[in-house]
N, CA, C and O of each residue as an XYZ file, in Angstrom:
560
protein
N       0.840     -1.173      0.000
C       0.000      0.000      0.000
C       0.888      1.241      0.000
O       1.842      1.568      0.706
N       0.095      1.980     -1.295
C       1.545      3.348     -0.539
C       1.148      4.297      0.094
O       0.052      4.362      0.651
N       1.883      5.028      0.081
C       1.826      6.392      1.237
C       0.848      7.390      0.699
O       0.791      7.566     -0.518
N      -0.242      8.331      1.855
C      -0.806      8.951      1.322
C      -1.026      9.933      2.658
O      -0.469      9.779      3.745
N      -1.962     10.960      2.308
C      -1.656     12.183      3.886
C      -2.749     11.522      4.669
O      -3.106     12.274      5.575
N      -3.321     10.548      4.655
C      -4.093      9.803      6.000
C      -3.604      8.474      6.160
O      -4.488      7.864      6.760
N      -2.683      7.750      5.937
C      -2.293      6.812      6.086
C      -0.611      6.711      6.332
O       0.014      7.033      5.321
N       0.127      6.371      7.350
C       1.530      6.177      6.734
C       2.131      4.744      7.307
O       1.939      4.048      8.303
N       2.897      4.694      6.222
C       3.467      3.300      7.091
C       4.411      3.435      8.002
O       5.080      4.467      7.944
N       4.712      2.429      9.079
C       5.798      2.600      9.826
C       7.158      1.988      9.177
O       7.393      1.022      8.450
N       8.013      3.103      9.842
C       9.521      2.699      8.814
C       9.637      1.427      9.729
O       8.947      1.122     10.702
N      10.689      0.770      9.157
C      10.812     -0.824      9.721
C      12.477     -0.488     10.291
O      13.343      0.011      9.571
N      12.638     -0.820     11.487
C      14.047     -0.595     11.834
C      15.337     -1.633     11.523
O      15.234     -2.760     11.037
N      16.344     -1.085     11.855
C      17.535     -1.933     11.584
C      17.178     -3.422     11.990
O      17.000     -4.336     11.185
N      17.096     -3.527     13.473
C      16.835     -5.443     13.806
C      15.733     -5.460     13.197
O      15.934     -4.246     13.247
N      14.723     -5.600     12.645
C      13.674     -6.038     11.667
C      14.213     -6.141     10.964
O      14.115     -7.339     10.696
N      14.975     -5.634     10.183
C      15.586     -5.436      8.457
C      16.466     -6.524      8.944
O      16.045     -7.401      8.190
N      17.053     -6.903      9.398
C      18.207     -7.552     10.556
C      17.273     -9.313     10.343
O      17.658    -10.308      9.729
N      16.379     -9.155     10.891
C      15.226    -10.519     11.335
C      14.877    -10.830      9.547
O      15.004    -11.758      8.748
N      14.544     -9.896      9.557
C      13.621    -10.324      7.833
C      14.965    -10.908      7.032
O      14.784    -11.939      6.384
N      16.156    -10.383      7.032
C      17.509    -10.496      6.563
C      17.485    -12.135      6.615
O      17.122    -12.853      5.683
N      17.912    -12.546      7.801
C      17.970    -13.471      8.432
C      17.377    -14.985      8.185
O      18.077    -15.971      7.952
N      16.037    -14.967      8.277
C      14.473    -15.578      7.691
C      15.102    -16.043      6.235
O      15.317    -17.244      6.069
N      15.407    -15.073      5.148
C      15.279    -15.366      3.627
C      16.690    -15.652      3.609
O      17.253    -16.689      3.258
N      17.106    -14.729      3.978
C      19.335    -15.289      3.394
C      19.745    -16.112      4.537
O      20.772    -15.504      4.838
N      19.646    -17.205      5.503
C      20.530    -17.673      6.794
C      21.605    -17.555      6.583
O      22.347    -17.470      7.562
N      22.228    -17.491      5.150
C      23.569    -17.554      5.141
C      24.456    -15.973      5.382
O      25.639    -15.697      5.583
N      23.539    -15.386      5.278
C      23.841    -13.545      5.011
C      24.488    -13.630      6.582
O      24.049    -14.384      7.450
N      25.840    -12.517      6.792
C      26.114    -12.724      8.078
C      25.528    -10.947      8.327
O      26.138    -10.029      7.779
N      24.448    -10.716      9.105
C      23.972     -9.865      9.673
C      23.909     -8.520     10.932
O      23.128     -8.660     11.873
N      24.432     -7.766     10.877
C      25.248     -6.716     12.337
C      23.495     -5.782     11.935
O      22.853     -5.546     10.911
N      23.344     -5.536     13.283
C      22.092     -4.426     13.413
C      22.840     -3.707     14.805
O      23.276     -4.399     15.725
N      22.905     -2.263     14.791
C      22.825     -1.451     16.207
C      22.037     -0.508     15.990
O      21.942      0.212     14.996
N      21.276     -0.518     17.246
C      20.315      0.582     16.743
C      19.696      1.426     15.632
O      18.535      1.254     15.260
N      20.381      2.197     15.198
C      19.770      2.539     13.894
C      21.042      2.401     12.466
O      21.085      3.119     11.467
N      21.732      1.535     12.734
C      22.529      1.075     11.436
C      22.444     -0.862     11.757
O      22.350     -1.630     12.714
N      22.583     -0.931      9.781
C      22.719     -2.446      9.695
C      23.492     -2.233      8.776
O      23.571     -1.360      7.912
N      24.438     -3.690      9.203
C      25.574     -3.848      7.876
C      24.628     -5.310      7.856
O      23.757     -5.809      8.568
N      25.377     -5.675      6.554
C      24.702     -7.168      6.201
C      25.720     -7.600      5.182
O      25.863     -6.714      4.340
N      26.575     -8.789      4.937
C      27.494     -9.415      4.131
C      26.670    -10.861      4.219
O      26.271    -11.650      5.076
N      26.678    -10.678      2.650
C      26.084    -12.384      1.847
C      26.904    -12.665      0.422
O      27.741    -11.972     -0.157
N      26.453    -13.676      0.163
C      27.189    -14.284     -1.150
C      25.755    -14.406     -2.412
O      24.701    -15.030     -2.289
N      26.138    -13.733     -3.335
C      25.063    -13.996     -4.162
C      25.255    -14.845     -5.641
O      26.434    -14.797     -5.991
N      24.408    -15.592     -6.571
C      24.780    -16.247     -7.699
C      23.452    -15.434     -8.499
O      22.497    -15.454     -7.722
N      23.277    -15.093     -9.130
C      22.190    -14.626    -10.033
C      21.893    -15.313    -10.975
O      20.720    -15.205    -11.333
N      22.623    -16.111    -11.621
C      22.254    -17.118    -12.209
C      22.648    -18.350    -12.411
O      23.841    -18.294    -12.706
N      22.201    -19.657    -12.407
C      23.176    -20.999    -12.476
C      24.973    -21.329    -12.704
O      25.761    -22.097    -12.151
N      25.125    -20.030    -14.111
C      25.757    -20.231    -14.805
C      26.722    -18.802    -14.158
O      27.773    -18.583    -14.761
N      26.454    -18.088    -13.251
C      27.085    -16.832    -12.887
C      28.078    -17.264    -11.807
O      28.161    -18.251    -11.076
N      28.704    -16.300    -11.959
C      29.826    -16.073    -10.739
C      28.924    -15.891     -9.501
O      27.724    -15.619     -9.475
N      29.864    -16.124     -8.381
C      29.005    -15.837     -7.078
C      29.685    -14.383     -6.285
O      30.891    -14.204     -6.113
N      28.911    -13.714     -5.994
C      29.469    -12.544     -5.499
C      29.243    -12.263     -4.572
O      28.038    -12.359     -4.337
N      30.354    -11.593     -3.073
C      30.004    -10.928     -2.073
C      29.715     -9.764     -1.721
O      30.524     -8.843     -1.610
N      28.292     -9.700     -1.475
C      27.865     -7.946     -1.483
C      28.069     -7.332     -0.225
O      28.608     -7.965      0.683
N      27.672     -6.096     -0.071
C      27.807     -5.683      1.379
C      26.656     -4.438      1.319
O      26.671     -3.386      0.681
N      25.573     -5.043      2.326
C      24.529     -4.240      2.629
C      24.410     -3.277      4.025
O      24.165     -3.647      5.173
N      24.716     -1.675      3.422
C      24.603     -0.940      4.768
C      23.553     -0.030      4.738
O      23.608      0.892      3.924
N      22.366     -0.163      5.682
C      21.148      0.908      5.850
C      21.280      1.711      7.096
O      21.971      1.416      8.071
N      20.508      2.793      6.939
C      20.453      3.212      8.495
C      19.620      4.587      7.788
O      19.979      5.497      7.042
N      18.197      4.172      8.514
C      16.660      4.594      8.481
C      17.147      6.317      8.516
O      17.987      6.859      9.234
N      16.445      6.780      7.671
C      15.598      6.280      6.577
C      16.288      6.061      5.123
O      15.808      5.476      4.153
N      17.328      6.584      5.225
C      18.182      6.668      3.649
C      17.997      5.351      3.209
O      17.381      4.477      3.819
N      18.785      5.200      1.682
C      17.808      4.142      0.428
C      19.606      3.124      1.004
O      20.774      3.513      1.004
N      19.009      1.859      1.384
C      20.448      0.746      1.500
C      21.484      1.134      0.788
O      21.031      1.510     -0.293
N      22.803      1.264      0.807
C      23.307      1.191      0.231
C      24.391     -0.263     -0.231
O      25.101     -0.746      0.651
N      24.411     -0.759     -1.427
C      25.102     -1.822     -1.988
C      26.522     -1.768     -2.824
O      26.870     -0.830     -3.541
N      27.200     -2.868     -2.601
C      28.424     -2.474     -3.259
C      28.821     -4.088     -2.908
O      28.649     -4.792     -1.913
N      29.588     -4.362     -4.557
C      30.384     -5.217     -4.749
C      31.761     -5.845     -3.858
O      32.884     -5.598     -4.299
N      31.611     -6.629     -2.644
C      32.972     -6.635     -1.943
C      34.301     -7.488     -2.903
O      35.453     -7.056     -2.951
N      33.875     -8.627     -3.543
C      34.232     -9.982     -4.292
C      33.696    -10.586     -5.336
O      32.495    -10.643     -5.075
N      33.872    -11.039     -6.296
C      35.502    -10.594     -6.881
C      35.262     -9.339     -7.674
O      34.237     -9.184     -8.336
N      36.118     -8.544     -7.604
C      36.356     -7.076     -8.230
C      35.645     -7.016     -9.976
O      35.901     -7.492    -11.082
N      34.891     -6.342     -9.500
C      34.250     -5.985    -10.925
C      34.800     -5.195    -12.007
O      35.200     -4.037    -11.888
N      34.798     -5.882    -13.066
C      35.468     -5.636    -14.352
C      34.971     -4.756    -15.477
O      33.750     -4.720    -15.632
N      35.835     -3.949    -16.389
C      35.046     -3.304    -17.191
C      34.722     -3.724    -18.552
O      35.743     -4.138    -19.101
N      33.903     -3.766    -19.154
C      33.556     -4.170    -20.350
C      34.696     -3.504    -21.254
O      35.180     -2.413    -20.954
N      35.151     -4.335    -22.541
C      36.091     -3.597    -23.599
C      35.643     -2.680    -23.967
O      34.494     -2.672    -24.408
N      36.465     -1.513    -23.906
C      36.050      0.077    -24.544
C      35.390      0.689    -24.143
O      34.794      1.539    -24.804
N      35.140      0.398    -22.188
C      34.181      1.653    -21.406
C      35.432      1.937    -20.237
O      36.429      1.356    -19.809
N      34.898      2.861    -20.082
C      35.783      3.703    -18.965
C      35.276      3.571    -17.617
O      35.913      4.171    -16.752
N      34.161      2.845    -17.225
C      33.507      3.151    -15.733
C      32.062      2.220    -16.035
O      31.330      2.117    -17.020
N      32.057      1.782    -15.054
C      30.663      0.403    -14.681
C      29.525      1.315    -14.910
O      29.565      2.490    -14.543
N      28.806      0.944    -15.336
C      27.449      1.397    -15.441
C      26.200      1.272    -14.420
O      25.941      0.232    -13.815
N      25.650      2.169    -14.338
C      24.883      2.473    -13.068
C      25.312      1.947    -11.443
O      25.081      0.900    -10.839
N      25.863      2.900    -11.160
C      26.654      2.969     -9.711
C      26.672      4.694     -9.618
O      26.728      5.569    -10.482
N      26.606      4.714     -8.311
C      27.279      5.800     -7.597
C      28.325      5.687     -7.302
O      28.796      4.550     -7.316
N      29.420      7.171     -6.776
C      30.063      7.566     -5.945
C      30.609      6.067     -5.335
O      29.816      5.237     -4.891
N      32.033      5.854     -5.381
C      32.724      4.367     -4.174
C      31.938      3.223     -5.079
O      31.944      2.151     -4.475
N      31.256      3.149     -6.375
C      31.017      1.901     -7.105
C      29.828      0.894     -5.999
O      29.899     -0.285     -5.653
N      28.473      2.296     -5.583
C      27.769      1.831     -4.968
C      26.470      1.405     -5.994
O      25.850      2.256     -6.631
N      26.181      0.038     -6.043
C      25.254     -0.339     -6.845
C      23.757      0.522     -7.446
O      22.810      0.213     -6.723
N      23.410      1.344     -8.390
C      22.118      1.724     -8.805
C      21.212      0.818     -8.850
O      21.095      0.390     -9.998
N      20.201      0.112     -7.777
C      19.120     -0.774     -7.921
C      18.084     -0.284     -8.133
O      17.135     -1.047     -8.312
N      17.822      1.475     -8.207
C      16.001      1.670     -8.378
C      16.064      3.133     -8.783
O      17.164      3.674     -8.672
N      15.012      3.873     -9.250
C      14.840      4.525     -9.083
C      14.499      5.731     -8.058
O      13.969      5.220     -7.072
N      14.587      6.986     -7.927
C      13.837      7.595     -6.952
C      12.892      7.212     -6.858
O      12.148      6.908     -7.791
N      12.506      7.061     -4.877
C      10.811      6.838     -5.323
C      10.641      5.382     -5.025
O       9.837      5.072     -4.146
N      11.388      4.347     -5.735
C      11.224      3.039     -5.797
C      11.623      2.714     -4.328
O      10.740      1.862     -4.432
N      11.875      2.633     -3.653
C      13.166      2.482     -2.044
C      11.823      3.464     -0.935
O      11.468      4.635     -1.063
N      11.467      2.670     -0.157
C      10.837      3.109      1.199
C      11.519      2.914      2.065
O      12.571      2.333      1.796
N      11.296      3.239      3.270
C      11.972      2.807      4.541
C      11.040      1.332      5.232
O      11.443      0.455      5.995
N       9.363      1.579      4.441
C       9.211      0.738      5.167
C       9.015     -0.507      4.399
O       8.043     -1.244      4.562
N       9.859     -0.692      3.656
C       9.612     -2.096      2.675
C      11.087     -2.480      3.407
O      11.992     -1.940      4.043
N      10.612     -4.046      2.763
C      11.751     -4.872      3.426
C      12.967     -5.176      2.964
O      12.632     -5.424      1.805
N      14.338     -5.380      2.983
C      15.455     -5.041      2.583
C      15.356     -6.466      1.394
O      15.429     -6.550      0.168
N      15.181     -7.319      2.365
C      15.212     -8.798      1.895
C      14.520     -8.654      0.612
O      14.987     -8.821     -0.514
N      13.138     -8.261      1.014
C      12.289     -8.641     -0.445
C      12.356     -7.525     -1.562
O      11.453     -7.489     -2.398
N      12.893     -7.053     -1.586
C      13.166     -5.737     -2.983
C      15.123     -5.423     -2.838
O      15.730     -5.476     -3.908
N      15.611     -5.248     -2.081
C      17.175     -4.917     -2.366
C      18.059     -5.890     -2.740
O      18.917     -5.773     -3.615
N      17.797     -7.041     -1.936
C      18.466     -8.201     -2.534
C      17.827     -9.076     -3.820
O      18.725     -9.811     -4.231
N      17.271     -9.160     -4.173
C      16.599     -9.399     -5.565
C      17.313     -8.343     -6.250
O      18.102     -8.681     -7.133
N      17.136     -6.926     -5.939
C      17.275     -6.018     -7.155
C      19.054     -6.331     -7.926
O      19.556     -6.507     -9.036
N      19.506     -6.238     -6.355
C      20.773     -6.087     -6.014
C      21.591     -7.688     -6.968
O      22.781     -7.581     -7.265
N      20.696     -9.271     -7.416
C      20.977    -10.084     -8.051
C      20.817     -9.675     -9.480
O      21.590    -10.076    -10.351
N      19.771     -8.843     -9.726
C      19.469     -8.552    -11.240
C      20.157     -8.040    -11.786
O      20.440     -8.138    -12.980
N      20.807     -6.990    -10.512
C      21.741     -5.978    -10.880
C      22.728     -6.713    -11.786
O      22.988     -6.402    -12.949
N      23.329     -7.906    -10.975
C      24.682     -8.604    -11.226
C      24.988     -9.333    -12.406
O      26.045     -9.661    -12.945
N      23.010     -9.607    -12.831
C      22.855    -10.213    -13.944
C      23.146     -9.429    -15.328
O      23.654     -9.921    -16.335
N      22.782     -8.322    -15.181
C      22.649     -7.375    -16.286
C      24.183     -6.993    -16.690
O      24.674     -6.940    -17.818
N      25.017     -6.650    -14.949
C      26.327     -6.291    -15.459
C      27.270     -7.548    -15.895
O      28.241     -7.236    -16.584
N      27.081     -9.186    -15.523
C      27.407     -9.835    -16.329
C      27.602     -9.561    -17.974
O      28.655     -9.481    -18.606
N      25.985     -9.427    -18.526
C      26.096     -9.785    -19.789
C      26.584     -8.413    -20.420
O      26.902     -8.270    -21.600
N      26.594     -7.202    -19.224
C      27.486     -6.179    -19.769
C      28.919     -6.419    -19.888
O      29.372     -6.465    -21.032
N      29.369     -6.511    -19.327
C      31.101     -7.040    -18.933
C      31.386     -7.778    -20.536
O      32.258     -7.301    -21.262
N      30.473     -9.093    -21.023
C      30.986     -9.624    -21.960
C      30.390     -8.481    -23.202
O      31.375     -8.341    -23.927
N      29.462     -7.772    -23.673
C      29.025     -7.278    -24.749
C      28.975     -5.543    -24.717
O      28.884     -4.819    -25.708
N      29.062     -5.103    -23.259
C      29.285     -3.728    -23.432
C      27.729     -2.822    -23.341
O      27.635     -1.599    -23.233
N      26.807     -3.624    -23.404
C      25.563     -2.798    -23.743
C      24.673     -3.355    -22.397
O      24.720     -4.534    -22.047
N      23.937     -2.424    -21.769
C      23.681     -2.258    -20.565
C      21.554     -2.833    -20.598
O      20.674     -1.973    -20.554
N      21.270     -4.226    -20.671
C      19.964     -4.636    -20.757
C      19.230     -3.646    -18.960
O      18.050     -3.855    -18.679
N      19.640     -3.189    -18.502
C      18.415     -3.164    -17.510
C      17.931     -1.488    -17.387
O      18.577     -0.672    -18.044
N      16.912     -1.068    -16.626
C      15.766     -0.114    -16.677
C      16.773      0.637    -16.708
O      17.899      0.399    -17.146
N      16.269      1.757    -16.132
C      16.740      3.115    -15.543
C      17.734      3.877    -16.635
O      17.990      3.578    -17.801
N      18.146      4.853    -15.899
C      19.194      5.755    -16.917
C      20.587      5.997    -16.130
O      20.895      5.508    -15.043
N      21.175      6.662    -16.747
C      23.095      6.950    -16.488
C      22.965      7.731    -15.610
O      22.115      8.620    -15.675
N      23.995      7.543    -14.306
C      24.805      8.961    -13.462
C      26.150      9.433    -14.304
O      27.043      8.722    -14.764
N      26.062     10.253    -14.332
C      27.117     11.012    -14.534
C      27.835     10.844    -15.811
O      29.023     11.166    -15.825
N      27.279     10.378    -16.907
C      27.349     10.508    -18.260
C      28.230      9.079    -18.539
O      28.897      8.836    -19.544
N      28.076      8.390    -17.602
C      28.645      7.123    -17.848
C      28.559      6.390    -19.132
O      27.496      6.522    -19.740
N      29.765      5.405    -19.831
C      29.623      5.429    -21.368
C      29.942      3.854    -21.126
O      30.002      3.083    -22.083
């Protein structure tokens, strides 16, 4: 349900995000203090993919932030810079807008955060970028 001026949801805190974490990834190793969570897991996006270690840090209300720990991400032949990332090669999973505080980390960041890996796979080998959204910073 989304947000509207008679209704709001409650933001969901770090140990929730922490619990829900927990529940879907057991393998994810999980830190919550008060109002920050780190979270380190291993992800495969697809059968045939590499497996990668991400590193998930939130702290309410700002949008998670994600980033590649293992193995070091590569650039496609003839680009200068990974495509859709921020600032420190922090993963682009959504749009503005898309990212609440009170949705759950598990069920929208880590999914996004596999698709992500999928897309920059088949970028890495061909150079051309299959998923939504648009460029920061004039990225080529």
């Amino acid at each position: 349900m989304g947000r509207n001026r008679f209704f709001h949801q409650r933001l969901l805190t770090p140990a929730e995000q922490a619990c829900f974490l927990k529940a879907k990834f057991p393998s994810f190793h999980v830190q919550s203090v008060r109002s920050y969570l780190r979270c380190i897991g291993t992800l495969r996006p697809t059968p045939m993919s590499d497996s990668y270690t991400v590193e998930i840090r939130y702290s309410v209300p700002t949008r998670p932030r994600v980033r590649v720990l293992r193995p070091e991400l590569r650039l496609a032949a003839g680009k200068s810079r990974l495509p859709h990332v921020f600032d420190g090669n922090e993963l682009c999973l959504h749009l503005a807008g898309d990212w609440r505080a009170d949705q759950q980390i598990a069920d929208l960041i880590v999914p996004w955060t596999s698709l992500w890996l999928a897309f920059y796979e088949f970028w890495a080998l061909t150079g051309e970028w299959l998923g939504d959204g648009h460029e920061l910073n004039g990225a080529k």
